[in-house]
N, C-alpha and C positions, 0 to 999 in steps of 0.2 A: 289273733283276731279270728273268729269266728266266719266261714259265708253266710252270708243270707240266701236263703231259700225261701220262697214263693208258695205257700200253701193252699190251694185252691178248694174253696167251697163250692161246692154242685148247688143245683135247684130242689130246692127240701132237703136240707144239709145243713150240719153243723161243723166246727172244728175249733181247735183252741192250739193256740202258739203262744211263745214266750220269744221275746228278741235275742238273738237279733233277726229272727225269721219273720214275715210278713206274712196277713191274709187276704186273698183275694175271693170276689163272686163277681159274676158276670151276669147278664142278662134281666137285671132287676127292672122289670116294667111295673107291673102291681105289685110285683112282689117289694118286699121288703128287706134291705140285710141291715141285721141288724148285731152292734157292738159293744159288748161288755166286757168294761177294762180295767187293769192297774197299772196305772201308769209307773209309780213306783215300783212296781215288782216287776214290771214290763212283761205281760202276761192280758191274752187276752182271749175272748172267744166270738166266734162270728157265727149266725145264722141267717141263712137265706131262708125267709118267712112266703111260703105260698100265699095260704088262707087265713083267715083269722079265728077260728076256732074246729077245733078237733070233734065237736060233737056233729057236726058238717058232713064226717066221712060217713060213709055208708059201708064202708068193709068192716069184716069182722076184725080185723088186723091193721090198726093204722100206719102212717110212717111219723113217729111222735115231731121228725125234726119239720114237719111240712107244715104246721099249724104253728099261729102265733103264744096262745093258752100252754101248750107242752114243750115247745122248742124253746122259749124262755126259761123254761122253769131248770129245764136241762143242764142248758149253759149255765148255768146260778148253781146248780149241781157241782156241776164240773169245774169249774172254778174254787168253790168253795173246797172241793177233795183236794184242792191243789195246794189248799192253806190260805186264800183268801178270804178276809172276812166281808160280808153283804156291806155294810159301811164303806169298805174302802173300794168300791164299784163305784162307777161311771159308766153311761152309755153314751153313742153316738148312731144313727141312724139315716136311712139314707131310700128312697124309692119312692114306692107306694102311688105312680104315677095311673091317670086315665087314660090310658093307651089305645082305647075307640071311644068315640063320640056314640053317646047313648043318650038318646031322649026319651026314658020312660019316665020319667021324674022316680024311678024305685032306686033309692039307694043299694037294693038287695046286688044289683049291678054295678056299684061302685065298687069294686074290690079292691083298689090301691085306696083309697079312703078309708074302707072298714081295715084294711089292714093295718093301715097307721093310726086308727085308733083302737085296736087290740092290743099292740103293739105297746103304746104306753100306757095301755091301762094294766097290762101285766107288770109292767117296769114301775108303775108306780104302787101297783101291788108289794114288789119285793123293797119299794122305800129304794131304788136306785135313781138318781137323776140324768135327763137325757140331756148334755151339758152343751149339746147340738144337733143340728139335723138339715137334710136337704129333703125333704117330701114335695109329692105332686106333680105335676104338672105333667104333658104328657107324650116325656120321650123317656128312653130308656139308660139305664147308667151301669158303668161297672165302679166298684167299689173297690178299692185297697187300702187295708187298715196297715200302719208302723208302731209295732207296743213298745217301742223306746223314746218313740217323739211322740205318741197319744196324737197322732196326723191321721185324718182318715182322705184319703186323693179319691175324687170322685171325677171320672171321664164321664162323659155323653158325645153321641156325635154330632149333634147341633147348636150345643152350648159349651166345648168344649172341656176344658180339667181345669179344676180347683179344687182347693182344699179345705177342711174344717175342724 
């Protein structure tokens, strides 16, 4: 039997595991992490989604995993090099919270909101279904995905750990 080992995604970061190793990301306020999986191949990839699009940066040099528009498209990449087909995908998703109280009525300052809807607008771009999700509201979460039980464990420190 194999150890499992603990894969940690950064902030604008991607990575991909197969079980019996797990992935983790920390820190998701507005951001987003997000998980595309096979459950049967038990193989997975996770991105922790800053902003929600890439035409946003201002450098001549972006970081593709930091935006919602390219860090999806990556993981569906990558996955797919792995022998996955786009069919046998599933996501699960998790953040995208308002982490200060903002009265301008400009959504352009929602950015846990515009993330979560960038977010599945590219996933339903690739025709993947998000088969769940814990979005909003506004405290912070870390997330741990398991690609052999398709479990994604969500901690917060206010509303404690469950799962989806």
């Amino acid at each position: 039997m194999s150890k499992q080992s603990v894969v940690k995604v950064g902030i604008a970061d991607l990575n991909i595991v197969t079980a019996p190793d797990v992935i983790r990301t920390s820190g998701l306020g507005s951001c987003v992490g997000v998980v595309i999986f096979n459950k049967n191949k038990q193989i997975a990839g996770m991105a922790h989604v800053m902003l929600p699009d890439s035409n946003l940066g201002k450098q001549a040099t972006i970081n593709r995993y930091k935006y919602a528009d390219t860090a999806i498209d990556i993981l569906v990449e990558e996955l797919m090099s792995r022998g996955i087909r786009k069919p046998q995908l599933q996501a699960k998703i998790a953040g995208g919270a308002q982490m200060f109280q903002i009265n301008t009525g400009n959504d352009m300052m929602r950015i846990g909101k515009r993330n979560v809807e960038a977010v599945l607008t590219k996933l339903a771009e690739h025709k993947i279904p998000v088969i769940s999700s814990d979005v909003g509201g506004n405290f912070g979460r870390t997330i741990e995905f398991d690609p052999q039980t398709g479990l994604l464990k969500i901690r917060t420190i206010t509303k404690g750990e469950h799962v989806i």
